[in-house]
Structure formats: C-alpha cells, structure tokens
N, C-alpha and C positions, 0 to 999 in steps of 0.2 A: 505546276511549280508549287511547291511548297510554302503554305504561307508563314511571316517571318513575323517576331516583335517587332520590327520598323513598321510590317505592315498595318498591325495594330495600332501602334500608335498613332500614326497618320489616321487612319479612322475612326478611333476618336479622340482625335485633337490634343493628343496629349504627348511628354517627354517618352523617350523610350524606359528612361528610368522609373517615372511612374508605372510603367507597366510592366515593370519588372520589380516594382515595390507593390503591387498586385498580387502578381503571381506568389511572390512570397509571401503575402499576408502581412503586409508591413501594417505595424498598428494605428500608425498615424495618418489614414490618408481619407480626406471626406467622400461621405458615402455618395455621392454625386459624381464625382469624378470615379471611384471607384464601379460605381455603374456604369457607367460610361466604357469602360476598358470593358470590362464583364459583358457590357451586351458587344463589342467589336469582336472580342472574342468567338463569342457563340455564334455570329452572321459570319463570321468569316474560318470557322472551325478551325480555331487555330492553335496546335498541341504541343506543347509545350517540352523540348527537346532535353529530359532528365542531364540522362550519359552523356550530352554536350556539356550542359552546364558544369556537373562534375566534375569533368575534366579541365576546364575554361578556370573554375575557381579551388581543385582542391576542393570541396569541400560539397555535400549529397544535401545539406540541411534536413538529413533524416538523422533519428536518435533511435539507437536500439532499446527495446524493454525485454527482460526477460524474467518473469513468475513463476513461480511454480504450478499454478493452478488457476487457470483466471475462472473458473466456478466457482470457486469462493466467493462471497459476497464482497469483504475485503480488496482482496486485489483486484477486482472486476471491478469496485466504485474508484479505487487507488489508482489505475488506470485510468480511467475516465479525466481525474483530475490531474493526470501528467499530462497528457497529451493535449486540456487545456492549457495548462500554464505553457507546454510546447510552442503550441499555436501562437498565443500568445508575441512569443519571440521569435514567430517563424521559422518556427520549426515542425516537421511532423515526427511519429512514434512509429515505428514499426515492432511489434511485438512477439515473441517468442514463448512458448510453455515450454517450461523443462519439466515438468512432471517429478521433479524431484529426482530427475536419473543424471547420473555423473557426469555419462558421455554428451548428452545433451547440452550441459554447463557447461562441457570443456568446447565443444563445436561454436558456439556463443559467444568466446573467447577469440577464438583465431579462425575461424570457418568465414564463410559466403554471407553470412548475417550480419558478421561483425565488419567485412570491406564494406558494405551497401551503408554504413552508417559514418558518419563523423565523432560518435560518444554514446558510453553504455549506460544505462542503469540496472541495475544485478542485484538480483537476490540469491545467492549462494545456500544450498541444503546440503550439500552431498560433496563438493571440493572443499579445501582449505586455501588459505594463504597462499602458501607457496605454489599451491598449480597456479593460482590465477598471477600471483607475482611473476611465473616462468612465461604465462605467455601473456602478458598486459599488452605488451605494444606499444605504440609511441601514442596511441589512441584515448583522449580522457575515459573515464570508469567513477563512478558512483555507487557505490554499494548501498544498497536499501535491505534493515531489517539491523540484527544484532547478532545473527548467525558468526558470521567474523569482524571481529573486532582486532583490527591491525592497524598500527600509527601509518603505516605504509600507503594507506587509500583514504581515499575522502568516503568518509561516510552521513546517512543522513537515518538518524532512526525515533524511538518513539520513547519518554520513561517507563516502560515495564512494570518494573520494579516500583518504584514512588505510585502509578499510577491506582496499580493493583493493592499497595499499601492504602493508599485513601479509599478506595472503594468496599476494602476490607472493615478499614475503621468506621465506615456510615455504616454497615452492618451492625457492626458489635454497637457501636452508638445508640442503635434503634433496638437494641435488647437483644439481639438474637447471639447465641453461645455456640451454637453445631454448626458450623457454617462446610458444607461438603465442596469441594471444590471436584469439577469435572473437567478431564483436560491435560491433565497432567504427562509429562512422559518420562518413561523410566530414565533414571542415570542422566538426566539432561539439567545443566544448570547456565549455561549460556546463552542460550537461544529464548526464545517470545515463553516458551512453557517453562524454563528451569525460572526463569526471572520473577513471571508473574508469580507463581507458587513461592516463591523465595519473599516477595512484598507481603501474600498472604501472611506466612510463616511470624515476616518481622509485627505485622500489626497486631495477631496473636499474642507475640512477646509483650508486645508495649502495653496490651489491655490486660497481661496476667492471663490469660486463656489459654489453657492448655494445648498442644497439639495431638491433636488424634488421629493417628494416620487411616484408620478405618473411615475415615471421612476424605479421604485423597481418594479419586475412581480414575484410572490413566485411560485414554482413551485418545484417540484420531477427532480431529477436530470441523465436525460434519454434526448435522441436525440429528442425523439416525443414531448417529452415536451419544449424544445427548441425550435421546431420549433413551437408549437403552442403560446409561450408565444409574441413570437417577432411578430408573427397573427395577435394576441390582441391586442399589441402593434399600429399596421401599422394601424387597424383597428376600434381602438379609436381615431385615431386621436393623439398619443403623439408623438411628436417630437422629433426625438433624432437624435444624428449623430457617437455612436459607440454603440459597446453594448459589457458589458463582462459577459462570461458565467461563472457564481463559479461552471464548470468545463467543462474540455473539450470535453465531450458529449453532453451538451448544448449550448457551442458554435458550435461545427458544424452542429448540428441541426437548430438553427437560422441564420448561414452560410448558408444552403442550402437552406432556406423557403426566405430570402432577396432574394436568386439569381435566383429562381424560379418565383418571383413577379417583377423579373427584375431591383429592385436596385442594384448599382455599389459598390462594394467592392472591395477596400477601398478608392474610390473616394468619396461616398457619405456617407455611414457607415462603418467604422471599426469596426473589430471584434476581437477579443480576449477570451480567454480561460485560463483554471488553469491543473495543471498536465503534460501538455506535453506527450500523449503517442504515440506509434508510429504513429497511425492514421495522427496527425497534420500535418506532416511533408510532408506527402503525398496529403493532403485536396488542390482542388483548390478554391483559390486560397490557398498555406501554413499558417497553423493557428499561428498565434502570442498567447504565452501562457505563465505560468511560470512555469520551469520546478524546483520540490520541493524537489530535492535533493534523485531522488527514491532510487539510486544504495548506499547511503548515507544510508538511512533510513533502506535496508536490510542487509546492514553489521553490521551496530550498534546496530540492535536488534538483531540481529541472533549471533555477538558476544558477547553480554551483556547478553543474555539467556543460550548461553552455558559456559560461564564463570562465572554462577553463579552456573550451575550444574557440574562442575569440580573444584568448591572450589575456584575460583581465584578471585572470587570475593565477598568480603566478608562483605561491609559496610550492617550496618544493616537497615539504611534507604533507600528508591526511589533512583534511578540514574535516572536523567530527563535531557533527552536528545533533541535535536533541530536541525535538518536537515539544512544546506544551503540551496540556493534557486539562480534560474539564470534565466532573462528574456531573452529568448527565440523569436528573434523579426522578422517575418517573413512578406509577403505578405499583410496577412488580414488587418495588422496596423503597417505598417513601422516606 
C-alpha cells in the first residue's frame, strides 16, 4: 500500500498541514520539526503524488523560465537567483532555452511547458507582442529584458540606458576620449544593445566628445567575440584608449586579447563591462562594470508573477518595473 501524508504525519508527530507546509517549502517552519517530517519521510519513502496535488488545487506550484541561452554567464547567474526567490515562496522553476528560435518562444506560450506551469517569466528575441498577446491565456506572464515593451504585460527589466550613460561618464571623467564600444547590433535601438549604445551616445553628447563611429565594432555578445572585435580594432589602426563591452563577456574577452598583445590595462586602455557577474571580480586585472540590480530584478519578477497567481495582484493593466543599477568600479578603469 502506498504510503500517504497522514502517514507521515503520524510518524512524526505532527499536523498533516505541517507536512504539507514541508513539502512545499513553507518558509516559516522551525528547523526541528522540519527534520522531523524529512527524516519520516525518508524511513518511510514516501513520494509525493505531483498530478494529485494539481488537480486537488488547480494549481502545479511550478513557474516556467524561458532564456534564450542559459551559457551566458548572465542568464545562468539570472537564474540561479529566480528560482531562489521561487523557492522562497514555494515555488519551483522549470526552465526552458529558446535559443532565440521563434518557434521555440511560440511552443512556450501555449505548448506542454506552459500547462506544467502556473506563470511564465519570458524573455522574448524573435516574437513580438501580438503573437504572445494571441496566445497569453488566462495564465500570468512576466516578461524579462526590454526586447518588448508593451503597456499590455507586466514587465520587470534593467536602466540600459542611464546605466551605460554613467558608466560612460566615469570614463570620459578619468580622461579617456576614444572610448571603442564592442557589442553593438546593427539597426537595433530597442533591445539591451540599441539602449546601451544610445546611453554611450548621450554621455558623449553631454561631455562635448565627438562620436566616432569607427570606434562602434558590432559583434555577438560571447568572450571570442570580444576578443576578436578589439583584434580589428588594434588592427586597423583605430585608436582608442578604453573600451566598453555591452556586456561583460565581452569585456573580458577584449580584456584578455589587449593583455595577450601586451598593452597596459588600465594604464594604456581601460576596460569596462555591463552585468557584473561573478567572473568580474575575479578577472585580472578586476573588471569595472555595472552591476544592474540582478538580485533586484529576481525578486520583483518572481514576486509580481506569483502575486498575480495568488490573486494579490489585481491591476488589469502591465506593472512595468525598473531595476536600480550601481557602478561597480574596479582595476580595469579606476
């Protein structure tokens, strides 16, 4: 016979509720008694019947994640701290890569991933609006990033723009005129690359410094490509005397090809970065970056998604949210 929560409970001495505020990870329940369940548990190997519960309450206490790329340093740390704050509220993440392919986003939406879950958080590359407006569902949805920006959805994302303006400004502060920026993508003005490039742009304006487009390298935003952009750079002959990566995979990549060709950082080139992830900290020499409010960014979605699936949050339009942001000023670019 299958063993039951009553029978847990009964052995060890506790409500059936507590051992179902247990299972769930309730936050509030002393580590004593929560032992207590956990070892009844394990003597009595007693497994935990999902597809009941689901059906009993309406509701999976799974949140779906879907990234584009969780090799990124980014969305793999960005992760990490959703599925804490999840946990947290008891909830788990089940995750999805869309690789940045449409149909992937679109399956995400209304597919086998999206039933298994109670509410999304989505990062959209490749849909717009209106597909994911066509098949929302009666299911809550949190969009993460700035890809689309629609009063229609709640969203939770990072200042780009402001960010990458201050980070510009400690440059040109600290003397430096040629600042090469790596990273950029053609015709994009919306998204994480039109934005930061557009902050670079305005801090330009504001110090009188010209802009030079021969100092803009567009590039896929990966270590190898940092390091090959700053290559071309060294290689054509452009001049610069910092360089900021729109993000920090790309600064240490072009970090490491400067220090390989044996220029001086941050004597000769500073370097600088966006993101802040652990890596930084450790880089020699330490990356100077901005760090964009991550632990910020996975409390606010992760509590605006499950508080819209527990009723408590009930406006009928987008909650559009905006992450702080803190320059992080290290080695590379004092």
């Amino acid at each position: 016979m299958a063993v039951t929560m009553n029978d847990v409970a009964r052995a060890a001495g506790v409500s059936l509720k507590t051992v179902s505020n247990v299972l769930n990870d309730y936050e509030f329940i002393r580590p004593a008694t929560k032992q207590r369940v956990q070892d009844a548990i394990a003597e009595l190997g007693y497994e935990a019947n999902l597809t009941a519960r689901s059906l009993r309450s309406g509701k999976s206490k799974m949140l779906g994640l879907v990234l584009s790329d969780l090799s990124a340093p980014y969305y793999a740390e960005l992760a990490s701290r959703l599925m804490k704050a999840a946990s947290r509220r008891g909830y788990r993440v089940l995750v999805e890569q869309s690789d940045a392919v449409a149909d992937v986003e679109l399956n995400a939406l209304q597919g086998p991933f999206r039933q298994l879950t109670d509410g999304l958080l989505f990062t959209p590359l490749m849909i717009d609006a209106d597909a994911i407006a066509a098949r929302l569902g009666r299911k809550p949805l949190v969009l993460l990033g700035e890809h689309i920006l629609d009063s229609r959805f709640d969203l939770v994302t990072m200042k780009n723009e402001e960010a990458a303006a201050a980070l510009t400004a400690r440059l040109l502060s600290g003397g430096r005129r040629r600042i090469a920026v790596i990273g950029a993508h053609s015709g994009e003005s919306a998204g994480s690359a039109g934005l930061r490039l557009n902050g670079y742009r305005k801090a330009l304006d504001q110090a009188g410094v010209p802009f030079d487009p021969a100092l803009v390298a567009p590039c896929q935003w990966r270590r190898d490509n940092g390091a090959a952009a700053v290559a071309g750079l060294l290689e054509g002959g452009v001049e610069f005397d910092a360089v900021f990566g729109l993000n920090d995979a790309l600064a240490l990549g072009a970090l490491h090809e400067l220090l390989i060709r044996g220029v001086r950082v941050p004597r000769e080139v500073a370097v600088a970065g966006f993101d802040d992830i652990d890596e930084a900290r450790f880089a020699s020499p330490s990356l100077t970056t901005v760090a964009p409010g991550m632990e910020e960014i996975a409390e606010r979605s992760i509590g605006l998604l499950v508080d819209r699936i527990e009723g408590r949050e009930t406006s009928g339009g987008g909650v559009q949210v905006e992450a702080g942001f803190l320059l992080q000023v290290r080695e590379s670019a004092p």
